[in-house]
MARNUZA-275546 format. One record per residue (C-alpha): residue number from 1; residue in three letters; chain; x, y, z. Coordinates in steps of 0.02 Angstrom, whole numbers. Layout:
# MARNUZA-275546
k|r|c|east|north|up
NUM|ALA|A|X|Y|Z
...
***
This chain:
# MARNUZA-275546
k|r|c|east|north|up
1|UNK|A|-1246|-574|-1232
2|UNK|A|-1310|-403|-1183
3|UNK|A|-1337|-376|-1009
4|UNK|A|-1497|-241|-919
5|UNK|A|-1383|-122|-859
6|UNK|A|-1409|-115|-655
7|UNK|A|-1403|33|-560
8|UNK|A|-1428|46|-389
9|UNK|A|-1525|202|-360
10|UNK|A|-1542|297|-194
11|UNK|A|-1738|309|-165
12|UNK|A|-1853|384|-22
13|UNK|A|-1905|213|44
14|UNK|A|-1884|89|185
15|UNK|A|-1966|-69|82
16|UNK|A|-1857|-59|-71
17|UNK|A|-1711|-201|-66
18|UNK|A|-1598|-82|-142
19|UNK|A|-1641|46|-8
20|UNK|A|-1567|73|185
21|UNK|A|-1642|-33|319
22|UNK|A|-1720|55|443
23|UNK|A|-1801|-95|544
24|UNK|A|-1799|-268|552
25|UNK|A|-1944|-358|653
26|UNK|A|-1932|-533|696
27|UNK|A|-2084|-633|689
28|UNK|A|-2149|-721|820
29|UNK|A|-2174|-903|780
30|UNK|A|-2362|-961|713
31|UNK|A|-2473|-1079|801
32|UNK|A|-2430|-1197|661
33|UNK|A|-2238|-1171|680
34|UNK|A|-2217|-1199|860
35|UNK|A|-2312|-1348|827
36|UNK|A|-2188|-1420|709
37|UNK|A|-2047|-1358|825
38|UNK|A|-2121|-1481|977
39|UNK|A|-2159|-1637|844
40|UNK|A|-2023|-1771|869
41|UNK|A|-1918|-1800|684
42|UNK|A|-1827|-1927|649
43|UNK|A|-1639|-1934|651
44|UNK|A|-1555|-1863|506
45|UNK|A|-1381|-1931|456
46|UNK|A|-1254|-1815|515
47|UNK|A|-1371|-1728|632
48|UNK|A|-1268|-1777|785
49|UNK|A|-1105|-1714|687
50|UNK|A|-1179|-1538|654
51|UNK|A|-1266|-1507|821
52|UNK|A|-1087|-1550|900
53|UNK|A|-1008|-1429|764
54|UNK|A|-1125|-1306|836
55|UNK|A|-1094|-1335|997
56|UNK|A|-906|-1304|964
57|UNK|A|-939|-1122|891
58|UNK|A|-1036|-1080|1037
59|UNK|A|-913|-1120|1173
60|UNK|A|-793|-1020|1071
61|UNK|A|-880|-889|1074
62|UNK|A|-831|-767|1228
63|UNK|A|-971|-737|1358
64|UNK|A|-1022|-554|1367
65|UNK|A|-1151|-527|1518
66|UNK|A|-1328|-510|1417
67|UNK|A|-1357|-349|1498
68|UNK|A|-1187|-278|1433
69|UNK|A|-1251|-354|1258
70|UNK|A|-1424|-266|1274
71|UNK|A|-1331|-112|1295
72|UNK|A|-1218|-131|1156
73|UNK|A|-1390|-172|1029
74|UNK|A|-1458|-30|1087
75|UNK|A|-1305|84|1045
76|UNK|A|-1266|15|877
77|UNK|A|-1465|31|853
78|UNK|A|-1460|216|895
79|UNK|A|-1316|249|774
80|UNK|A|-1421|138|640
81|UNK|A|-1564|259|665
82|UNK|A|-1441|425|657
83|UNK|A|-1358|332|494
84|UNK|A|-1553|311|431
85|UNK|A|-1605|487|449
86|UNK|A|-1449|553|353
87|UNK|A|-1466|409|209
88|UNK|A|-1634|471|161
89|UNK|A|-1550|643|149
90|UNK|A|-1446|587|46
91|UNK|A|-1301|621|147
92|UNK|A|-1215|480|131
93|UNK|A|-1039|511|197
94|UNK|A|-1128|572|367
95|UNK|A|-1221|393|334
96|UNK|A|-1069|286|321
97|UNK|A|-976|379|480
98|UNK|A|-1162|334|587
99|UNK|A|-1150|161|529
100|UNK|A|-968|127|562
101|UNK|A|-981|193|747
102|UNK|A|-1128|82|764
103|UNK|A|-1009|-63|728
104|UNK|A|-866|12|837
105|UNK|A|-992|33|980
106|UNK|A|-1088|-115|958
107|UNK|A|-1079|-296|994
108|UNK|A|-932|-402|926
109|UNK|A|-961|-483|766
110|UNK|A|-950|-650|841
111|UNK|A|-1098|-641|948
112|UNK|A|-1212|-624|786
113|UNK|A|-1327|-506|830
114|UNK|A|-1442|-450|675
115|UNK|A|-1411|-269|706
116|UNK|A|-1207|-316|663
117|UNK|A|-1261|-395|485
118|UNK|A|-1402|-229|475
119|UNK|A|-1246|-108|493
120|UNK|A|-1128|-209|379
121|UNK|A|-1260|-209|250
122|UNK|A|-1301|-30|262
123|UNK|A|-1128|25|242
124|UNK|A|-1116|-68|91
125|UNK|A|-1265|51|28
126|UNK|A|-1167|206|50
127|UNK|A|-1024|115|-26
128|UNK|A|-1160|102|-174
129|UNK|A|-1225|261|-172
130|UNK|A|-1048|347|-147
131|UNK|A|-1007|249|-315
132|UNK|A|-1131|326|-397
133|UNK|A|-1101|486|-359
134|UNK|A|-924|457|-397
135|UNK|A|-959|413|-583
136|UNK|A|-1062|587|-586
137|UNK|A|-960|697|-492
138|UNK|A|-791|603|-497
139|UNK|A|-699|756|-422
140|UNK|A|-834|780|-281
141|UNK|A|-724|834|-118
142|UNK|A|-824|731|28
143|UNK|A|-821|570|-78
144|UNK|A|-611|586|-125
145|UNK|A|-594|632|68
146|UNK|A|-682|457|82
147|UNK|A|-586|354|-38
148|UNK|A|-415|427|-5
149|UNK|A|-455|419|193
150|UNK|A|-485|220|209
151|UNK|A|-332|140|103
152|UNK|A|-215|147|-44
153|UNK|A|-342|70|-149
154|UNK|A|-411|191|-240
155|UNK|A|-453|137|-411
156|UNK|A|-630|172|-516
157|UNK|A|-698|12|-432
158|UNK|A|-626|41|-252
159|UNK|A|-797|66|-164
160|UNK|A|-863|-92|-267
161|UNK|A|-756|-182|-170
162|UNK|A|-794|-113|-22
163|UNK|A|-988|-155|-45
164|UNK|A|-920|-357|-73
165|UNK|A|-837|-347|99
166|UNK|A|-955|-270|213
167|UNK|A|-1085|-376|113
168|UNK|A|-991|-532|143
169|UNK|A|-984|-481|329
170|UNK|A|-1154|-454|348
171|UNK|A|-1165|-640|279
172|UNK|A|-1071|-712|384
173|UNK|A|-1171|-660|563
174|UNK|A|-1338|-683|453
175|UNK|A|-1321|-789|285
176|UNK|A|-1536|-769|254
177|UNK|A|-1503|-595|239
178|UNK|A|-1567|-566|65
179|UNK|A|-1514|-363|47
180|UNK|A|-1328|-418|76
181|UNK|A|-1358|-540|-80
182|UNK|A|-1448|-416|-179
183|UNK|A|-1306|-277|-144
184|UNK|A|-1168|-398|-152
185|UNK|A|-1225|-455|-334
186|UNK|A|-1258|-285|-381
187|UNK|A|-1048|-242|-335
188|UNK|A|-990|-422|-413
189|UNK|A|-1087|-376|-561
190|UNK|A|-1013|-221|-583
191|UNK|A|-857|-285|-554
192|UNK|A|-850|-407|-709
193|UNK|A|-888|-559|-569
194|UNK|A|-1019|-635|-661
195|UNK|A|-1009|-807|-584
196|UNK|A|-1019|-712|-401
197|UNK|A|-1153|-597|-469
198|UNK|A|-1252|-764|-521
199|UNK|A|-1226|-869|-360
200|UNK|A|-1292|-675|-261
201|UNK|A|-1478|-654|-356
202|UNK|A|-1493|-835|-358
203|UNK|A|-1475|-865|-187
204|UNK|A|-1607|-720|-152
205|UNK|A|-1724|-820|-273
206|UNK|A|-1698|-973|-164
207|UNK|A|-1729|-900|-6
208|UNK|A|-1909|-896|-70
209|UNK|A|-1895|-674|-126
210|UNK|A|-1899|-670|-311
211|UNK|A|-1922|-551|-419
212|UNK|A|-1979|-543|-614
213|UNK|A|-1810|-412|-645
214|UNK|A|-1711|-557|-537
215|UNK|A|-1769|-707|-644
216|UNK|A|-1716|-589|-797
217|UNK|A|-1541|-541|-730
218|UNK|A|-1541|-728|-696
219|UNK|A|-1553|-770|-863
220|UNK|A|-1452|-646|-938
221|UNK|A|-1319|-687|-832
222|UNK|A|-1307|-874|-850
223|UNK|A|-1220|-888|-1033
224|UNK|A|-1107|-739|-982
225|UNK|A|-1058|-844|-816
226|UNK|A|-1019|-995|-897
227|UNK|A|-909|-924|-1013
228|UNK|A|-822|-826|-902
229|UNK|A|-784|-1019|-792
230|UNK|A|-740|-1081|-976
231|UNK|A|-617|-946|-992
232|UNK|A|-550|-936|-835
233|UNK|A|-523|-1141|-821
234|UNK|A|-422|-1145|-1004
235|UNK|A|-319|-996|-939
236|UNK|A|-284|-1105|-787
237|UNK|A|-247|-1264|-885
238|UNK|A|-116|-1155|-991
239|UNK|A|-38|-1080|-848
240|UNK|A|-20|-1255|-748
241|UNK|A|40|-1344|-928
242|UNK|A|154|-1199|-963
243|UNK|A|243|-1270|-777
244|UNK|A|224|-1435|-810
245|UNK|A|335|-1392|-989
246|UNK|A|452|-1320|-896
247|UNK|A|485|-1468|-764
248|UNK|A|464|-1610|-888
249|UNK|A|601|-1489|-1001
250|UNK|A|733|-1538|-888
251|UNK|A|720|-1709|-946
252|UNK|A|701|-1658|-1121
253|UNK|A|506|-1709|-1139
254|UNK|A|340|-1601|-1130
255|UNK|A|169|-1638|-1092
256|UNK|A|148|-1678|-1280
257|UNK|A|272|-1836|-1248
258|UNK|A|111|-1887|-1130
259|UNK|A|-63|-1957|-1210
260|UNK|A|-229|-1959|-1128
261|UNK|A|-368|-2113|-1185
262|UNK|A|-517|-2119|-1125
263|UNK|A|-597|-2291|-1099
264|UNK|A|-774|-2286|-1191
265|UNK|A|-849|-2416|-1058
266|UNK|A|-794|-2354|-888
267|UNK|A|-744|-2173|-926
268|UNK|A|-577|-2199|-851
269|UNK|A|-413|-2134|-910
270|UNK|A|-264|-2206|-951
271|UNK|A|-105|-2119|-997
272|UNK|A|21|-2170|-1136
273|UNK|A|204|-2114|-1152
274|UNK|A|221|-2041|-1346
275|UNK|A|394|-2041|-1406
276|UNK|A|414|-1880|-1517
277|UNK|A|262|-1810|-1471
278|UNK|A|83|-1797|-1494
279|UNK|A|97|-1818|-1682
280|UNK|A|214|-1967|-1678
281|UNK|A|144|-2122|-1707
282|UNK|A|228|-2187|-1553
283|UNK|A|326|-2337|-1632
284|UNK|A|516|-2357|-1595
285|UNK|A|615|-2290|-1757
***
């Protein structure tokens, strides 16, 4: 299967998922939501269960004074805006550094404020647009001072992986937050993840944002995906019989001394000892 090359290119635009966020505005509820919100529902089974799992995570969470908290927002949101202005200049180096002392300066991840899953998500567009340039200008001094200056791994798909883990962060404090999907799939793609890429745009396309080039990434993915799990499962299966071999050789037998049937009217298994092997015809000589 051939798959639409994707590139994520660096463009001149706040609207654009592939592009930097410079705001996010949350909606005040409608007339017709707040109306829902007051209208009695009935109780769902294992609602009691996941309002007290709820209620767990927030008393673990550690109480920060909400005007401390304010001020910490409004920190990381003034590095967010610095990191903005130098995105769209296409510095994106200066970028990352804006974003990451947003995240140093800000609120702790744990108190899931959106402006922690905005700066996540942004890094992972420098990450992107770093990558890029790396395949262009792969001996470019600012982006090596980059790669070599964060860890040892420094391979040709180092800041890939870099765009799954700030992505995946982002996720975590807001998992609606369609541009950490998007860029996520984007790195897992090029990272030979199909399956991850897959699970990424389709997720976007159930949170109710598709796109015509989604649906067709979608589909081009799907075959590729499931042959990868195919693949990857039979690798598994040889790996875990290879072990069993090696056990069951201590006793002089292998897994071929062991036959599976499968019962035609209940779909159950039974197992049969074989003496001599699979192609004995498991009588007693």
């Amino acid at each position: 299967e051939r798959l639409t090359h994707i590139t994520p290119t660096v463009r001149r635009t706040t609207t654009s998922m592939d592009g930097p966020l410079v705001e996010e505005v949350i909606e005040e509820p409608t007339v017709e939501e707040s109306v829902e919100a007051d209208t009695p529902e009935v109780e769902e089974e294992g609602k009691g269960d996941k309002e007290e799992e709820v209620k767990e995570e927030e008393a673990s969470i550690p109480f920060i004074d909400p005007e401390e908290l304010a001020a910490m927002v409004a920190v990381a949101t003034g590095h967010k805006g610095e990191g903005n202005s130098l995105y769209l200049a296409e510095d994106f180096v200066g970028a990352l550094s804006a974003y990451k002392l947003g995240l140093e300066q800000g609120p702790p991840a744990e108190q899931k404020q959106k402006i922690t899953a905005i700066l996540h998500c942004n890094i992972a567009a420098c990450y992107l647009a770093l990558q890029n340039a790396r395949a262009s200008q792969p001996s470019a001094p600012q982006i090596e001072e980059v790669i070599e200056g964060e860890d040892e791994d420094d391979g040709p798909d180092s800041l890939y992986k870099k765009v799954v883990t700030h992505c995946t962060s982002s996720l975590e404090v807001d998992n609606s937050y369609n541009k950490a999907y998007f860029r996520r799939g984007i790195a897992h793609r090029a990272l030979k993840d199909y399956r991850g890429a897959l699970k990424d745009f389709e997720k976007i396309i159930e949170n109710g944002a598709p796109t015509a080039e989604l649906h067709k990434w979608v589909r081009e993915l799907k075959p590729i995906a499931k042959k990868q799990e195919e693949e990857e499962r039979d690798k598994m299966m040889g790996e875990l019989k290879g072990l069993g071999n090696k056990f069951l050789g201590l006793f002089g037998m292998s897994l071929d001394n062991f036959q599976a049937t499968q019962d035609p009217n209940t779909g159950s298994y039974s197992v049969n000892f074989v003496q001599g092997g699979a192609g004995a015809s498991g009588e007693s000589e």
